[in-house]
C-alpha positions in Angstrom: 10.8 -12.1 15.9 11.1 -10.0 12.2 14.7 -10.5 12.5 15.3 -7.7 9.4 11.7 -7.4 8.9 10.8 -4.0 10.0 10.6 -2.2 6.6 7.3 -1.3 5.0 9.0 -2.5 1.2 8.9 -6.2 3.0 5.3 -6.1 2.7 6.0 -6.1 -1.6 9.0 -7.8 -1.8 9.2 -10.5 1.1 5.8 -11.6 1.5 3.7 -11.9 -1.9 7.1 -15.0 -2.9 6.0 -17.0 0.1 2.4 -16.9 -0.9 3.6 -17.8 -4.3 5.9 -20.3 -3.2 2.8 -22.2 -1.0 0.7 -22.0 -4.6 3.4 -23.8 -6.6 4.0 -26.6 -4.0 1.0 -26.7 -2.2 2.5 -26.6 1.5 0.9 -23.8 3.6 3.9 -23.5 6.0 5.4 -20.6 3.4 2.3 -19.1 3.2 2.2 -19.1 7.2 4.9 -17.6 7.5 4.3 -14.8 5.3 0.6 -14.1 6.5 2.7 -13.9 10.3 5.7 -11.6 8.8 2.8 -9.7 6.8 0.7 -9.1 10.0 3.5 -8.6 12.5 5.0 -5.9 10.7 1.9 -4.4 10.0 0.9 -3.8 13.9 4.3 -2.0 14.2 3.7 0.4 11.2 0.0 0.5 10.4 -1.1 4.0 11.8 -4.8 3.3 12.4 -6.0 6.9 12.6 -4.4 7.5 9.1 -5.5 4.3 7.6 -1.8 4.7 6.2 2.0 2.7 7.0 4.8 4.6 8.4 8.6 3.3 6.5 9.4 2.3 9.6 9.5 2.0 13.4 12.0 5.2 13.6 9.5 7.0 11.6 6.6 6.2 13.6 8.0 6.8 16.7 10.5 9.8 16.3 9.9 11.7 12.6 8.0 14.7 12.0 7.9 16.6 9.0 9.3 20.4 8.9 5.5 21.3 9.9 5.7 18.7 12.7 3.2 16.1 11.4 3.5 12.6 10.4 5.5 11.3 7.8 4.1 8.6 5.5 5.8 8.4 2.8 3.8 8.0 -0.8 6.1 4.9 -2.2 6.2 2.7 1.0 2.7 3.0 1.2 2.6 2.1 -2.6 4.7 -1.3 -2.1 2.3 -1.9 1.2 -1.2 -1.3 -0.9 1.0 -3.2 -4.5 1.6 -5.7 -2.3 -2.0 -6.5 -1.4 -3.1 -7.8 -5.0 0.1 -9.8 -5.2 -1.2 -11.5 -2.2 -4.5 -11.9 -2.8 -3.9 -13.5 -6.1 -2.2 -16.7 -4.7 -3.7 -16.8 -1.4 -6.2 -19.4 -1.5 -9.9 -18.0 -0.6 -10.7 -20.0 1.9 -7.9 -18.9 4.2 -8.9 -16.8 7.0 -6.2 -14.1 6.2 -8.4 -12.8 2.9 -10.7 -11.0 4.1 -8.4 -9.2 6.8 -6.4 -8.5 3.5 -9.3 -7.1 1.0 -10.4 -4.7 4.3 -6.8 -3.6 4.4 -7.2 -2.4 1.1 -10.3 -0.8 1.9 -8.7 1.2 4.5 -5.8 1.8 2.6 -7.6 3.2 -0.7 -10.0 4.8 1.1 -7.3 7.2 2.9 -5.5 7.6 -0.1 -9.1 9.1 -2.1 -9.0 11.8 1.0 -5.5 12.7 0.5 -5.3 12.6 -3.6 -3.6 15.6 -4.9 -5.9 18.2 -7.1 -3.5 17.0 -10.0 -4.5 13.4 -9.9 -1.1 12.9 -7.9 -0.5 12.6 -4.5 3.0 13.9 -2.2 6.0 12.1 -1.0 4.6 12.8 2.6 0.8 12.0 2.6 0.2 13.1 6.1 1.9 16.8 4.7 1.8 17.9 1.0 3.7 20.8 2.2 6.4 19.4 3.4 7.1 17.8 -0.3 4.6 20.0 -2.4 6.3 18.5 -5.9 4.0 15.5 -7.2 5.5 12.0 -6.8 4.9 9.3 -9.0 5.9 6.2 -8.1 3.6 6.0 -5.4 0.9 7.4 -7.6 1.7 4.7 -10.2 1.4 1.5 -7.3 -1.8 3.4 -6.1 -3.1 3.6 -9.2 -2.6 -0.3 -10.0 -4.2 -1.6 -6.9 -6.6 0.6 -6.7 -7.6 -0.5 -10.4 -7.1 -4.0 -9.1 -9.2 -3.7 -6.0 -12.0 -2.7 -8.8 -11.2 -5.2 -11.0 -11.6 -7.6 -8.4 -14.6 -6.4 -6.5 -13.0 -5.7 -3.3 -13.3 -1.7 -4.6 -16.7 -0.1 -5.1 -16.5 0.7 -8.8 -18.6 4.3 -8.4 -16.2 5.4 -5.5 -12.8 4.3 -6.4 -13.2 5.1 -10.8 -12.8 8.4 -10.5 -9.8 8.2 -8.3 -7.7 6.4 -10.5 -9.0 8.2 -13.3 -7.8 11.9 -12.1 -4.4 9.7 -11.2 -4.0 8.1 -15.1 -4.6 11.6 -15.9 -2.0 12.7 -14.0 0.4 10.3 -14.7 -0.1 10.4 -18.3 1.0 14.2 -17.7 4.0 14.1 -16.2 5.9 11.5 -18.1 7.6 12.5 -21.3 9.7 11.2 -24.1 12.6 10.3 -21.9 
């Protein structure tokens, strides 16, 4: 039982400190718990077809945009895919949980490459740029970094995932300004 659990944020903020927390003491009971909270919440907002996470239960099962198609929001899916290298960079290799999380990634950069704005940016709702046409960055910018990290870290094919956080540097670099 998630008991409070049931927000996509979790996946960045709850789960990476129990992963940490295993890593500094060495008991695998913390990071247990958060591969269970991790997984659990993922089958109730992990949209498959989309490759993408609802916010949400309520937004999976009872929000459409003004077009009536899904809503994914850009920055939860940014603190699901941030959380992923957080994870990955305390959870030991050897437990079973690292490869489910490096094909999660996969899946998760793969949609966001189909769904990239023309501008290097992509739109509060991914499933319906026109519902939100304005660029958003703050999902761009956690996109961006584990996108680059996935790369770094050879989970991300180099020749297919470069250019996608290139055109999303780009775009980032464009939009912010002095203030």
């Amino acid at each position: 039982y998630l008991r409070g659990w049931y927000y996509v944020d979790a996946l960045y903020v709850g789960v990476p400190p129990f992963m940490m927390l295993s890593t500094i003491n060495g008991e695998n009971k913390y990071a247990d718990f958060g591969n269970r909270i991790f997984w659990e919440l993922t089958d109730q907002l992990f949209d498959t077809e989309e490759g993408l996470y609802y916010r949400d239960s309520e937004a999976r099962f009872n929000e459409k945009s003004r077009n009536g198609k899904k809503v994914l929001w850009s920055r939860g899916n940014g603190w699901a895919i941030a959380a992923l290298p957080r994870i990955l960079s305390y959870l030991p290799v050897e437990d079973p949980n690292c490869n489910r999380y490096s094909e999660l990634l996969q899946k998760i950069a793969a949609s966001l490459a189909k769904c990239q704005g023309e501008d290097g940016l992509w739109r509060t709702n991914l499933a319906d740029f026109e519902d939100y046409p304005e660029p958003e960055s703050s999902g761009t910018a956690f996109f961006t970094y584990a996108i680059a990290w996935g790369i770094n870290n050879g989970i991300l094919e180099k020749e297919k995932f470069e250019p996608v956080i290139r055109k999303s540097w780009k775009g980032l670099c464009e939009i912010v300004n002095e203030e």
